[in-house]
C-alpha positions as CSV (number, residue, x, y, z in Angstrom):
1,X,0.8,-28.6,-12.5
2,X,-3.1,-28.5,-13.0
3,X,-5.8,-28.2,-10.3
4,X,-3.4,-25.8,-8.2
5,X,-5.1,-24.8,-4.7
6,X,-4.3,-21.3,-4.3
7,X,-4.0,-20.1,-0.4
8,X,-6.7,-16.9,-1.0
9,X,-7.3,-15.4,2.4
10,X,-5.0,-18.1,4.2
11,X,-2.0,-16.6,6.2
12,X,-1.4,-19.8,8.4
13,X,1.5,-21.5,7.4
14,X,1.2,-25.0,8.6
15,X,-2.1,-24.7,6.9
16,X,-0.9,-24.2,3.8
17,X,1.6,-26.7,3.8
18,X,-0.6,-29.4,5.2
19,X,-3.4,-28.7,2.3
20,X,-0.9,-28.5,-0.5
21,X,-1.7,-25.3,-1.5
22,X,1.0,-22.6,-3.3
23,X,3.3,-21.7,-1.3
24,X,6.5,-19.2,-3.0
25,X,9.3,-20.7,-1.0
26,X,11.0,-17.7,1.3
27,X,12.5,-19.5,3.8
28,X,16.0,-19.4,2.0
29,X,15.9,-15.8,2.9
30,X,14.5,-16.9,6.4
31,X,17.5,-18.8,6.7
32,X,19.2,-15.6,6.3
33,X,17.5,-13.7,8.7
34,X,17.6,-15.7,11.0
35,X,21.6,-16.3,11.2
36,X,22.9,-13.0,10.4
37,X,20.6,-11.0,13.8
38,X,18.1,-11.5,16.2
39,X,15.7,-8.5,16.3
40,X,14.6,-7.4,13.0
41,X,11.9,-4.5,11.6
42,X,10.0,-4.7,8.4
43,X,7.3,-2.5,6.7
44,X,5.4,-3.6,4.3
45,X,2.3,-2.8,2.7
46,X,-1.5,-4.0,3.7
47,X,-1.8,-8.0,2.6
48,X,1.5,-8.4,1.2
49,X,2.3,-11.4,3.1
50,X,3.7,-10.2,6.4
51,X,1.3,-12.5,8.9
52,X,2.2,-15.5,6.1
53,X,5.9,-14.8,6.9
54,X,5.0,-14.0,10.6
55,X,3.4,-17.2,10.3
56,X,6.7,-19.3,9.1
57,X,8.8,-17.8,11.4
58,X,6.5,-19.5,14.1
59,X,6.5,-22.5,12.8
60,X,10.4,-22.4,12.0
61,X,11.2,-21.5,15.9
62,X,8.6,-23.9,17.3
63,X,11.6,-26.3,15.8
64,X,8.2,-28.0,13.5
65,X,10.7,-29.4,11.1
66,X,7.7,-32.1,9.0
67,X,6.0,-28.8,7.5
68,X,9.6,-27.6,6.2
69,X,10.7,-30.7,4.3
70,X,11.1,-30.1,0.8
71,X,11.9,-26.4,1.4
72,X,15.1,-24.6,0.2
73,X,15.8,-24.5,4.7
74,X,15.1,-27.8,4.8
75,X,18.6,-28.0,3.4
76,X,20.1,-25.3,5.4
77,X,19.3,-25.6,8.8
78,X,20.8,-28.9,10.7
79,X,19.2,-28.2,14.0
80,X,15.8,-28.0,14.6
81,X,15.3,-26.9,18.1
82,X,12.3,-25.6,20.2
83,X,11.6,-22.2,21.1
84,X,9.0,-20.6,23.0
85,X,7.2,-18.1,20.5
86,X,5.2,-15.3,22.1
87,X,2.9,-13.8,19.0
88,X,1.5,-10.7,19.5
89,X,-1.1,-9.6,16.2
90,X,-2.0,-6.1,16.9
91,X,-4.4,-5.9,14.4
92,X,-6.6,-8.6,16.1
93,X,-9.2,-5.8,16.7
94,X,-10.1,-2.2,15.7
95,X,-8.3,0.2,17.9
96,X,-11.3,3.6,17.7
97,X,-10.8,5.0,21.5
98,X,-8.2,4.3,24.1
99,X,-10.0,1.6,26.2
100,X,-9.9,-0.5,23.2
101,X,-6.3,-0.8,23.1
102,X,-6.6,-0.9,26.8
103,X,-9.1,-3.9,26.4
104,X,-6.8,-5.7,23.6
105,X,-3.5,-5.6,25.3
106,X,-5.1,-7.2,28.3
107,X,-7.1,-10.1,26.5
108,X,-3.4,-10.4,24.7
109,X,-1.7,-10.9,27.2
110,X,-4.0,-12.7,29.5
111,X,-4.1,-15.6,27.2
112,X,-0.3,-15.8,27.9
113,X,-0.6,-15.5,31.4
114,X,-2.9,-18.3,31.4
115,X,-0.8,-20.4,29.3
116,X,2.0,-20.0,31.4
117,X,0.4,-19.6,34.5
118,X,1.2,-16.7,35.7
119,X,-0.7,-14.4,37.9
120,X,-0.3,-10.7,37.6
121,X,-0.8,-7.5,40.3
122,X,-3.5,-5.9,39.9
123,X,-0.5,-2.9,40.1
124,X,0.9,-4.3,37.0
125,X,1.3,-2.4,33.7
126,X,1.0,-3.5,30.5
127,X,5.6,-4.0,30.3
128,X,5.7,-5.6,33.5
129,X,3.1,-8.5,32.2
130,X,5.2,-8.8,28.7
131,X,8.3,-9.8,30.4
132,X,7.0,-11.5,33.1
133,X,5.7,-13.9,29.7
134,X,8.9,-13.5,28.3
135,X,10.5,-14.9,31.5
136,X,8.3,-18.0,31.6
137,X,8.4,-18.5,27.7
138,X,12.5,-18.5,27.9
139,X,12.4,-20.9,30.4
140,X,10.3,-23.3,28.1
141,X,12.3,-23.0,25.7
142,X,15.5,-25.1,24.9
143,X,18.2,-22.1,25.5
144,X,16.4,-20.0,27.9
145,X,15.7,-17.8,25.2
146,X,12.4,-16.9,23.7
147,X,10.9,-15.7,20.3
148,X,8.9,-12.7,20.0
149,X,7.0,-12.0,16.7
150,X,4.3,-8.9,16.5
151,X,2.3,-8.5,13.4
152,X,1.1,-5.0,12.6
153,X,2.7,-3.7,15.6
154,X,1.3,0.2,14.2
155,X,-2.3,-1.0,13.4
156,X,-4.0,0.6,16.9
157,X,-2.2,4.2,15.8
158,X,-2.8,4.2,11.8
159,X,-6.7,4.8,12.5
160,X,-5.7,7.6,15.2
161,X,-3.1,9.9,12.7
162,X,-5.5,13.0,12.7
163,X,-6.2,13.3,16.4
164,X,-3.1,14.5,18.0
165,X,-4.8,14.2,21.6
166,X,-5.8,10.4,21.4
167,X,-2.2,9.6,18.8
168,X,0.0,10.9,22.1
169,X,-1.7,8.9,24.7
170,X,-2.1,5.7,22.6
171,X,1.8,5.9,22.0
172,X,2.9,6.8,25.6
173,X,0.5,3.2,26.1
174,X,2.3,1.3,23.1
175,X,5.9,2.9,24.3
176,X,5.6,1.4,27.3
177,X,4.4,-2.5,26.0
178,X,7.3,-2.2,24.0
179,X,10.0,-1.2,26.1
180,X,10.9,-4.8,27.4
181,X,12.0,-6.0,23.8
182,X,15.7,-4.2,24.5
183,X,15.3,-4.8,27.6
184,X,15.2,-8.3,28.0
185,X,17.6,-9.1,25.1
186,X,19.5,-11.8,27.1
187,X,16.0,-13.8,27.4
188,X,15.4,-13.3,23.6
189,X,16.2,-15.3,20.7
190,X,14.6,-13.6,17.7
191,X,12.4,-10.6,17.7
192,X,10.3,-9.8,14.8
193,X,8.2,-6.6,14.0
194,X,5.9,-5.7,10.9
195,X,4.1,-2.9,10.1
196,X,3.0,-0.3,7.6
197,X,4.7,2.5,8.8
198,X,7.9,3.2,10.9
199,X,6.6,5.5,13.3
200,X,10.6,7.2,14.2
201,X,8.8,10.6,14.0
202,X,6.2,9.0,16.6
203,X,8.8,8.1,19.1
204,X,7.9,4.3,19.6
205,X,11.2,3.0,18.3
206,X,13.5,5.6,20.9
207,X,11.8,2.4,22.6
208,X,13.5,-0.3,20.1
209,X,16.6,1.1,18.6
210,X,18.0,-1.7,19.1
211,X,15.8,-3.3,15.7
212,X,17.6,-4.0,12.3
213,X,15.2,-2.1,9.9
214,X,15.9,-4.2,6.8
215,X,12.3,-2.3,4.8
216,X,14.7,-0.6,2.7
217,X,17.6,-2.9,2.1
218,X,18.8,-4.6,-0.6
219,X,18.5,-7.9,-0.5
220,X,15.3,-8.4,1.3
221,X,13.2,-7.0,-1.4
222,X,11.2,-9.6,-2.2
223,X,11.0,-11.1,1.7
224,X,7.1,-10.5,0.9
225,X,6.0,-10.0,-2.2
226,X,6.2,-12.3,-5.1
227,X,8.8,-11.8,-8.1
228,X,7.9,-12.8,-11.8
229,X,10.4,-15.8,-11.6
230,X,8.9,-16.9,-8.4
231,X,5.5,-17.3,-10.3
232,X,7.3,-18.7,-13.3
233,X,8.1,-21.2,-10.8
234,X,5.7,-22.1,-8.4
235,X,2.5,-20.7,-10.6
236,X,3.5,-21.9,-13.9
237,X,0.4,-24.2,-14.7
238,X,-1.8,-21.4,-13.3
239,X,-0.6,-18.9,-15.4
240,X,-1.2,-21.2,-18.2
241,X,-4.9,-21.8,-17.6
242,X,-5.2,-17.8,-16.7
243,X,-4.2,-17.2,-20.5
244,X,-6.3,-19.9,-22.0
245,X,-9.3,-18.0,-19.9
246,X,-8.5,-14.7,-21.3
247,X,-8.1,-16.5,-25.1
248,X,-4.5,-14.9,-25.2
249,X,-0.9,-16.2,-24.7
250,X,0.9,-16.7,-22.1
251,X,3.8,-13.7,-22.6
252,X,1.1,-11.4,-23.8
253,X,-1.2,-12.1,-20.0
254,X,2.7,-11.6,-18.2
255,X,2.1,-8.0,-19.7
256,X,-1.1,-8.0,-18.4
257,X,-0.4,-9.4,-14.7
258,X,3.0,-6.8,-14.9
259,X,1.1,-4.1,-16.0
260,X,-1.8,-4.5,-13.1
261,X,0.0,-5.6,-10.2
262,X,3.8,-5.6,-10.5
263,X,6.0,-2.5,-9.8
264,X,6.9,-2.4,-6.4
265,X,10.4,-1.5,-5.6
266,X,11.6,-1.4,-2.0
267,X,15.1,-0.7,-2.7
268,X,17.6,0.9,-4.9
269,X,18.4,-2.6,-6.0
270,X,14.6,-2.5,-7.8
271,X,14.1,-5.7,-7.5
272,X,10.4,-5.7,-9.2
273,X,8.0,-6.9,-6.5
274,X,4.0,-8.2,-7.5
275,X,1.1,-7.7,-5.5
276,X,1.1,-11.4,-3.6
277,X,-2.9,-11.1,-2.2
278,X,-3.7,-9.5,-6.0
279,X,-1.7,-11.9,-7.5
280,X,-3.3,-15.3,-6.0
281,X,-6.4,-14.0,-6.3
282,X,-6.1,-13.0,-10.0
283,X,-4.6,-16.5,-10.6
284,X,-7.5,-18.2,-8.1
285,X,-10.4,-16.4,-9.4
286,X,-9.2,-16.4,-13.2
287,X,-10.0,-12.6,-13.5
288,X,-7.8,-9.4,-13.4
289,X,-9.5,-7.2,-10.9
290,X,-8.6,-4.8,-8.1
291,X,-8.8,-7.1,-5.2
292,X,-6.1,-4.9,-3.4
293,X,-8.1,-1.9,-3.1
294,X,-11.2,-4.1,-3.0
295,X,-10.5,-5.5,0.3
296,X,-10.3,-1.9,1.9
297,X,-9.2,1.5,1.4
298,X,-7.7,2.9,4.9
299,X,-9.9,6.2,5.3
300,X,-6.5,6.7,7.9
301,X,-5.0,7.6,4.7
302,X,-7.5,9.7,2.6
303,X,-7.2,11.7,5.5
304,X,-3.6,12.4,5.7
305,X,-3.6,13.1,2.0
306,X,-5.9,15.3,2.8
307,X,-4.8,17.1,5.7
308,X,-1.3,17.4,3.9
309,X,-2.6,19.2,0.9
310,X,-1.5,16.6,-1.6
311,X,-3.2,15.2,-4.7
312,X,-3.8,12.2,-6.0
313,X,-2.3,13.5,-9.7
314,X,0.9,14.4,-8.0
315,X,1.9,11.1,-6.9
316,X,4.9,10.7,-9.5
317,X,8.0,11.8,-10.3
318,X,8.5,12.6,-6.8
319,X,12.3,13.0,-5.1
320,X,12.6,11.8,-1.3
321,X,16.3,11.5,0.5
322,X,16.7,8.4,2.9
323,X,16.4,11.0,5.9
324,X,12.8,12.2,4.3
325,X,11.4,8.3,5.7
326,X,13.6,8.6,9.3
327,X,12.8,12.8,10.1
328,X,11.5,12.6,13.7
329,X,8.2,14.9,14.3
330,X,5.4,14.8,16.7
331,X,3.1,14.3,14.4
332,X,2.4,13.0,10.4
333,X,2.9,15.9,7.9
334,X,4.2,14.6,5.5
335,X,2.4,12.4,3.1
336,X,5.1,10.6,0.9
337,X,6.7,8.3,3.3
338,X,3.6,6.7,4.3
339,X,2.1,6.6,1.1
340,X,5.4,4.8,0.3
341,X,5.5,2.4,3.1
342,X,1.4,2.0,2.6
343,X,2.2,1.0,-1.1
344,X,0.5,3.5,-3.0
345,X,4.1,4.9,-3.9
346,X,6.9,2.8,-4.9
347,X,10.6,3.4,-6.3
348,X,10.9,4.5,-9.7
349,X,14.5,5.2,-9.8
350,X,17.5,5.9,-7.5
351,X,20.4,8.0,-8.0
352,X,23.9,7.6,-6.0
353,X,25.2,10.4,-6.5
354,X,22.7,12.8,-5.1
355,X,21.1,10.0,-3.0
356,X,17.7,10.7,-4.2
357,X,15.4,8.0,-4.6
358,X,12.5,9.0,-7.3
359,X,9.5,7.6,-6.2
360,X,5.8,6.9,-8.4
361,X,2.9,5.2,-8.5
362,X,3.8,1.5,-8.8
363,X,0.8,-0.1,-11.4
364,X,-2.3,0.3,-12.5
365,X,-4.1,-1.4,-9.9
366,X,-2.6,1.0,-7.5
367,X,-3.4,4.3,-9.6
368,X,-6.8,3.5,-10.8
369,X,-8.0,2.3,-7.0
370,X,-6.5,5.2,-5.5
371,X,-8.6,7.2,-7.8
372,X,-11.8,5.7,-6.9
373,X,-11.1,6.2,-3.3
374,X,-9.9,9.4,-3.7
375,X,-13.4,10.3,-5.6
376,X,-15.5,8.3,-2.7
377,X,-13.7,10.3,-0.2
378,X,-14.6,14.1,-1.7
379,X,-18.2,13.3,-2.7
380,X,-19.6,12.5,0.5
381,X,-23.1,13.3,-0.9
382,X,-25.3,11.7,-3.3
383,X,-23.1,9.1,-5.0
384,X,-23.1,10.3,-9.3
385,X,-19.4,8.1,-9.7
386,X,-22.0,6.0,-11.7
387,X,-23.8,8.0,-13.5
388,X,-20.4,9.8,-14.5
389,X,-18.6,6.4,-15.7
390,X,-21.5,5.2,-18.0
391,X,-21.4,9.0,-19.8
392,X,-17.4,8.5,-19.8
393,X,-17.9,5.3,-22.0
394,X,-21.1,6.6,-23.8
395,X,-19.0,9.8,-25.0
396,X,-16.1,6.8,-25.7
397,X,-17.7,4.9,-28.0
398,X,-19.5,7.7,-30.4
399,X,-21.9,9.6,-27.8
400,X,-21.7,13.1,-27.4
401,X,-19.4,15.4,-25.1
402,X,-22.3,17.6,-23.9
403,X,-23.8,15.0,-22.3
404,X,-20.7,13.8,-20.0
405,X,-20.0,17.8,-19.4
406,X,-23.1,18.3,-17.8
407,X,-22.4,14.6,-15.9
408,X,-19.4,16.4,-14.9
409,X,-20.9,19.3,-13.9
410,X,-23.4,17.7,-12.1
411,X,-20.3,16.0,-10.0
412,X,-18.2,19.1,-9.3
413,X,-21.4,20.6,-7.7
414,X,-21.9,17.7,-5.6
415,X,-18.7,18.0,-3.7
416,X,-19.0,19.3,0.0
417,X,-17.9,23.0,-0.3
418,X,-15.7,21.8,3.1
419,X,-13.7,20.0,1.1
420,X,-13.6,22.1,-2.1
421,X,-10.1,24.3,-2.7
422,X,-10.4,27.2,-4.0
423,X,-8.0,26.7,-6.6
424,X,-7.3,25.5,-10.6
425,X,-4.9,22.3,-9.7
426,X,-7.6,20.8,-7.1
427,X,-10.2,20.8,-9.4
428,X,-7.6,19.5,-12.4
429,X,-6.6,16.8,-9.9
430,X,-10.3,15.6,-9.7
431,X,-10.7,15.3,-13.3
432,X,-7.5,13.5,-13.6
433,X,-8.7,11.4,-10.9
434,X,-12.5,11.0,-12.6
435,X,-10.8,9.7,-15.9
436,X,-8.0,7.5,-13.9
437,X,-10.8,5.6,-12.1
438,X,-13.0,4.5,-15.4
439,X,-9.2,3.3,-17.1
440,X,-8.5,6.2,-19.6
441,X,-5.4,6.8,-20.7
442,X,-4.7,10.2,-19.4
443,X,-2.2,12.1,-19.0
444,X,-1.4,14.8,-16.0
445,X,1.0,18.1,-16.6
446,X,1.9,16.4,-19.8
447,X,5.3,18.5,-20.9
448,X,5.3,19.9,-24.2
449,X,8.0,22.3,-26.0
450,X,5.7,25.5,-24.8
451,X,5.0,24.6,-21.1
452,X,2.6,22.0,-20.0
453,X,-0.9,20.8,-21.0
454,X,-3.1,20.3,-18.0
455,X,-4.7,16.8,-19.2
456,X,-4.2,14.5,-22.1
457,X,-6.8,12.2,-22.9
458,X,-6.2,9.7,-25.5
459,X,-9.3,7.9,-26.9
460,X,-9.7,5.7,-29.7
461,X,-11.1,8.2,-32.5
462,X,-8.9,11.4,-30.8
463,X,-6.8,12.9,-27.9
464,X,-8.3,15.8,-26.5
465,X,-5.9,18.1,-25.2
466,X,-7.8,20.3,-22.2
467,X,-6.9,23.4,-20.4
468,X,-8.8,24.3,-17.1
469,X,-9.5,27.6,-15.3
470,X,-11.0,28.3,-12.1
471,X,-12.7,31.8,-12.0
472,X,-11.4,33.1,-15.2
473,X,-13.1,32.4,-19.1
474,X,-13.8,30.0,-21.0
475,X,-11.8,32.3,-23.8
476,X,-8.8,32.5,-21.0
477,X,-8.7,28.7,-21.7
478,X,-8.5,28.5,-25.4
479,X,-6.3,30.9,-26.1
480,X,-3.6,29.6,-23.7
481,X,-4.1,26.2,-25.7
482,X,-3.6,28.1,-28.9
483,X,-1.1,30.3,-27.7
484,X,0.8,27.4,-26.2
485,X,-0.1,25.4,-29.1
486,X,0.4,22.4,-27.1
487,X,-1.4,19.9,-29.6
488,X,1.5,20.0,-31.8
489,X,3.7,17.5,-30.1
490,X,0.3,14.8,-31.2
491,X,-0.2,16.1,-34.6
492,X,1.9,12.9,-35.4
493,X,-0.1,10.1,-33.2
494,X,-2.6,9.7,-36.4
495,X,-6.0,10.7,-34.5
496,X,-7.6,14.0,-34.7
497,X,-6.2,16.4,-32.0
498,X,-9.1,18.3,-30.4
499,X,-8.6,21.3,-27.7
500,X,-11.5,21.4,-24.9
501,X,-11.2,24.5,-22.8
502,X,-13.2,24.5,-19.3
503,X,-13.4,27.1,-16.7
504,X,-15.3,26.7,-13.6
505,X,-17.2,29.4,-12.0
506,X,-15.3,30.7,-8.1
507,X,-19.0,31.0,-6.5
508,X,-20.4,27.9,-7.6
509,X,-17.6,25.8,-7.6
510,X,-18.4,24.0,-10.7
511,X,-18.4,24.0,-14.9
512,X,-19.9,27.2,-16.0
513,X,-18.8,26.8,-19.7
514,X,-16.5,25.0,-22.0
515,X,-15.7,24.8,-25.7
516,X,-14.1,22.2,-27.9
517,X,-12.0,22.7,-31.1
């Protein structure tokens, strides 16, 4: 299975098919879908294959049988009939002020109207032109029923969460474009939504309660999403050639690709989910890299972290109930459920009898990007993430401490005093996220028999244990470590155990003095 063609950046499934690239064979579960309702919700994460499976479900209704032969439908479905299929990708353009969505609702549906020939008022709003295509797409099709699919049906609100103002008037405009998807049921075969988030709390879907919301399921885990015995399968040779690249076996770079882009869990059957866009691309470009957060960070999100008061260091070991993902609000205000449904949180664990799902940071991909993005977004001024790294792995390989405290000195005191919290655990959380980003293994709120150790940093000649203060000593620090005598639970690892006490000073924000033992 040499010379495979991997489908990097390709989300068209008839072009995939036709150019014999991979494709991990869903349409089993299609099948499903498709027999067992007809209107259907899914959230998913940025690139994890929702417009590919927007994509089949085109094709699959358009009744295009030739690009499904071979397929595990192919021996399912015995009638392959046409349907009218009215796709609607919301995330066609960037949604900044109102008249934007205003101009890309009308350029979306005027390329309908056109098709279908249909002339609207000039009185018309946005619900009367979607059924009015509805009406003419049912008729083409061969039960009188028509398929709607909408891709990233949330996209023109995500960039809009922080202005209340703007959010309300974008939704009462999105509310109303929805509203003929219940209403029109009779003319409907199939209606399909994906998004990111499920905006309950935003009242779009009072407009579509009539939507199956499978995103949390079992049994449609791994609709998007690739498992490790679909790439056993379909990626086999690939993950061959990947190892031979890296000069290692094949089991020992399954760790590897595990370790960096599996972990997602979308239900309490944790069924273990990789990264499909990181995935290909790792296998396509032969290299391990993070391609997920390297295709775009939303600053949508930064800024809900942000304006909820969460860090990036407390992203595991959280408990959520179901109702924490469904609580209705006006507005976003809590962080965890979107972070979930973005993917930068995942299900660790689930327990039935209290009905709390535990939920953590799904892989390292995940963890280290979101600490990079989290250190772009609170140094808005002169950029010293560079500098910072090459003391990191300077101090790593034999250099001296001094010189990366005063690199992290030098980065505190850059942050926009806007931003800065007056406080020990937001400047803990930075640190954490500092060491997270350059791939240390470190340890946050690490539990000992005496309490908990701020930060553990395991390096290859010692682990430094390392207790911060904000406004206090120096002194204050050590003797809590001493006190606490929180290096005894290492004293076994067979490295040196070395204490580093830092306070920063209130006025200046920033390292004033530390000391290591």
């Amino acid at each position: 299975m040499g010379n495979l063609i991997y489908p990097i950046g390709v989300q068209d499934f008839a072009r995939i098919r036709k150019a014999g690239m991979v494709y991990v064979d869903k349409t089993g579960l299609i099948y499903r879908m498709v027999s067992q309702g007809d209107a259907y919700f899914l959230s998913r994460p940025r690139r994890f294959g929702k417009s590919l499976l927007v994509s089949t479900l085109k094709y699959y209704f358009e009744g295009r049988h030739d690009l499904f032969e071979g397929l595990e439908i192919d021996k399912l479905e015995k009638e392959w009939n046409h349907h009218e299929v009215v796709l609607l990708d919301m995330s066609m353009s960037k949604v900044l002020e109102v008249s934007d969505l205003h101009s890309m609702l009308d350029s979306t549906l005027g390329t309908y109207e056109e098709k279908y020939g249909i002339t609207p008022k000039p009185t018309s709003n946005y619900s009367v032109r979607l059924a009015a295509v509805i009406r003419q797409a049912a008729a083409r099709s061969h039960d009188g029923r028509a398929v709607v699919l909408i891709d990233e049906y949330d996209s023109p609100l995500l960039e809009n969460l922080n202005d209340d103002e703007k959010l309300k008037t974008l939704r009462g405009i999105m509310r109303d474009f929805y509203s003929p998807l219940k209403a029109m049921g009779p003319s409907l075969r199939f209606v399909f939504l994906t998004g990111i988030t499920k905006f309950s709390q935003l009242s779009i879907f009072s407009e579509l309660n009539n939507l199956n919301n499978i995103s949390m399921i079992p049994g449609w885990d791994a609709l998007c999403g690739i498992t490790v015995d679909e790439m056993r399968r379909y990626m086999d040779g690939g993950l061959d050639e990947l190892a031979a690249h890296h000069g290692c076996g094949k089991d020992e770079m399954l760790d590897h690709l595990k370790a960096q882009y599996d972990g997602y869990h979308f239900s309490r059957a944790m069924v273990d989910v990789y990264n499909p866009f990181s995935l290909v691309k790792a296998f396509g470009n032969k290299e391990l890299s993070n391609y997920w957060f390297e295709s775009g960070t939303p600053t949508w999100l930064l800024n809900v972290m942000a304006n909820t008061n969460i860090e990036v260091d407390a992203l595991d070991d959280i408990e959520a109930t179901q109702e924490r993902f469904e609580r209705p609000a006006e507005r976003v205000t809590d962080a965890v459920p979107v972070l979930f449904q973005s993917g930068y949180l995942t299900i660790k664990g689930y327990d039935p009898e209290s009905k709390l799902y535990m939920l953590g940071i799904p892989n390292t991909e995940v963890r280290t990007g979101l600490a990079e993005a989290f250190l772009q977004f609170i140094n808005r001024g002169p950029d010293k993430g560079e500098w910072l790294r090459s003391g990191y792995f300077k101090w790593r390989r034999g250099g001296q401490l001094a010189d990366f405290m005063q690199l992290l000195k030098d980065f505190y005191a850059s942050i926009p005093y806007d931003i800065s919290n007056d406080n020990e655990r937001h400047y803990q959380s930075i640190l954490y996220a500092v060491l997270t980003s350059f791939g240390a293994d470190v340890t946050c709120e690490d539990r000992t028999s005496n309490g908990r150790a701020d930060l553990v940093l395991r390096m290859p000649d010692a682990i430094y244990v390392i207790e911060l203060k904000y406004g206090k000593t120096v002194a204050e620090a050590m003797e809590q470590l001493h006190r606490k005598d929180y290096a005894a639970k290492y004293c076994h690892d067979g490295r040196p155990v070395r204490l580093l006490g830092i306070n920063l000073a209130g006025d200046t924000r920033t390292i004033d003095a530390w000391q290591l033992e």
